[in-house]
C-alpha positions, 0 to 999 in steps of 0.5 A: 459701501460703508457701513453705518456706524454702530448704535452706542451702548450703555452698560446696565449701569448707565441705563439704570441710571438714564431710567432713574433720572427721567423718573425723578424729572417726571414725577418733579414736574408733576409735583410741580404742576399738582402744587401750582393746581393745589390738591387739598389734603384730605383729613379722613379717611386715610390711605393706608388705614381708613378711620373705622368710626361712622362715615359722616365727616365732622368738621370739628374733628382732627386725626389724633394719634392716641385717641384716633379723632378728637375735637379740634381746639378753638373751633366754632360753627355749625353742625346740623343746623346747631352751634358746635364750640370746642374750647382750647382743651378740646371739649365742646363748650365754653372756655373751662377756668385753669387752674380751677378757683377756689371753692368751684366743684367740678364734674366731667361728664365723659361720654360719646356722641350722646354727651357731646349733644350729637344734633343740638346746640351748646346750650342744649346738652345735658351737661350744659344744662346740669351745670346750671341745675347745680351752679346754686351749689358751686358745681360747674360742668366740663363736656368731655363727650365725644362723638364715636368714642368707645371705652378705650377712647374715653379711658384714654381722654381721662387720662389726658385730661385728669391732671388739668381739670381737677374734676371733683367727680366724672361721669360716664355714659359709654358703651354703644360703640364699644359694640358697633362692628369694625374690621379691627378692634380699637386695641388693634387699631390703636397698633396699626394707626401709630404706625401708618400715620408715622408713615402717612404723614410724611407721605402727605406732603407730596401732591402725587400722594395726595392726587393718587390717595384722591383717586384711590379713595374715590374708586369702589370697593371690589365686589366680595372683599368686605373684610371680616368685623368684630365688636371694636371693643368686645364685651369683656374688654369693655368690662376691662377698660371700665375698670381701668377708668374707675382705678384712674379716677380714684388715683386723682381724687375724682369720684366715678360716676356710672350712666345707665345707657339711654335707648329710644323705645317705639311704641310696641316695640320690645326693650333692646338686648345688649351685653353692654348695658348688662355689663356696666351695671355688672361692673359699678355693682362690683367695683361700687360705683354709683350707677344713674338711671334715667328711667324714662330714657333707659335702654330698659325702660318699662313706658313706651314711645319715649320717641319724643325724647330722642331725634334717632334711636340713641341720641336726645332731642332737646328734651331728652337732654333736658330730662338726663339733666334733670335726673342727674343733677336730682340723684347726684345731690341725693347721693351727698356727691353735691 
């Protein structure tokens, strides 16, 4: 009987190489299906480092590698309910006019969520409604509020935006999420996203990556592993970027503008205990810097059931705004700034 030949075999080499190819021809084709079905991409959070703000996805909001997020020029539609307009620098509101006219006064008002006007329409905000108490004076007002931002965001913001706005004066209302607890503080944060998103970018142009970063975002975390948080900025760093933002403002000629932080307070409810206020008020006594209060809205103030001021336990109703509006344009005339 003649036996059967035997099985041909394959050095490691060639079957290495074997592996390899169906390897690559698998996943062609499943690239090729995934691009014909179409796997959207998602803009937050991301795979590799998740954005560490609040969970609500903004629709007028963008990755940026130096700020984390940031407002997504050109963009106009609705929020809440509310009409959100970023212009072309990536502020909300109408266009800002470059270079500024002659005879024009300019005041940035730089902030978070509580400037940007977080649940209210363009119009309604407090630095819309500060230009218009001022515009008899020459004074025109930039919104440079953005929503979730910290101190080293908004340092950050002023130094982009400094040499093309020419403001003759900026204001700051910052602080509440410096002290908001995340896995990383924003120093720390800024490191690590610069280098995921050199990675991550390039990776988002596969659909397999997207289609497996879908599935990975989507699955529940395990049980027990809640990552250690911390302050995204502590107190002390706080007090540092302050600094830094009062040393960048005077560079440019633009006077610095402190805002005492605003907190809604219900009725038979105590006044609320933070550094951060503390600190600010600290900082524009030692670096002498003008600082505003809005008593009625003020984290310490003395009236209670300012509620009707607030939609939530920060941000302003419409009257709100229109009452920091007011305050502000009152106090800024009677320190001779306008």
């Amino acid at each position: 009987m003649t036996p059967s030949p035997a099985a041909p075999r394959f050095s490691k080499r060639k079957t290495l190489l074997f592996s390899l190819v169906l390897f690559l021809a698998f996943f062609g084709a499943l690239e090729g299906v995934l691009r014909i079905v179409g796997i959207k991409s998602r803009v937050r959070p991301r795979l590799i480092l998740r954005t560490i703000d609040i969970d609500i996805d903004f629709p007028f909001m963008r990755p940026d590698a130096d700020l984390f997020w940031s407002p997504r020029p050109g963009f106009r539609g609705e929020f809440l309910g509310k009409t959100v307009t970023i212009n072309e620098l990536g502020l909300r509101g109408g266009p800002v006019r470059l270079p500024k006219p002659p005879g024009v006064r300019r005041i940035a008002c730089f902030g978070d969520s509580i400037t940007f006007g977080y649940g209210v329409a363009d119009e309604d905000t407090y630095a819309f409604l500060l230009g218009k108490a001022l515009a008899a004076r020459g004074v025109e007002t930039v919104n440079a509020g953005v929503t979730g931002y910290t101190s080293h965001q908004v340092l950050r913001l002023l130094r982009r935006l400094s040499p093309t706005i020419a403001a003759d004066a900026a204001t700051f209302c910052i602080g509440w999420n410096d002290g908001t607890w995340r896995p990383a503080e924003d120093s720390e944060y800024e490191r690590r996203l610069r280098e995921s998103m050199a990675v991550e970018n390039v990776l988002d142009r596969s659909y397999v990556f997207r289609a497996m970063k879908a599935l990975y975002l989507g699955a529940p975390h395990p049980s027990g592993s809640t990552p250690e948080k911390r302050n995204r900025v502590p107190p002390e760093g706080y007090r540092r970027n302050l600094e830094a933002i009062v040393d960048e403002c005077r560079k440019r000629g633009i006077a610095p503008v402190f805002i005492s932080l605003p907190h809604r307070r219900l009725r038979g409810e105590a006044p609320i205990d933070s550094p951060y206020p503390r600190e600010l008020s600290a900082a524009a006594r030692d670096l002498r810097v003008p600082l505003l209060v809005a008593t009625e809205l003020d984290w310490q103030t003395s009236s209670e059931g300012n509620e009707s001021h607030f939609i939530d336990s920060l941000h302003f109703s419409t009257s709100g705004h229109v009452v920091m509006a007011s305050e502000l344009a009152r106090q800024l005339v009677a320190l001779g700034l306008f």
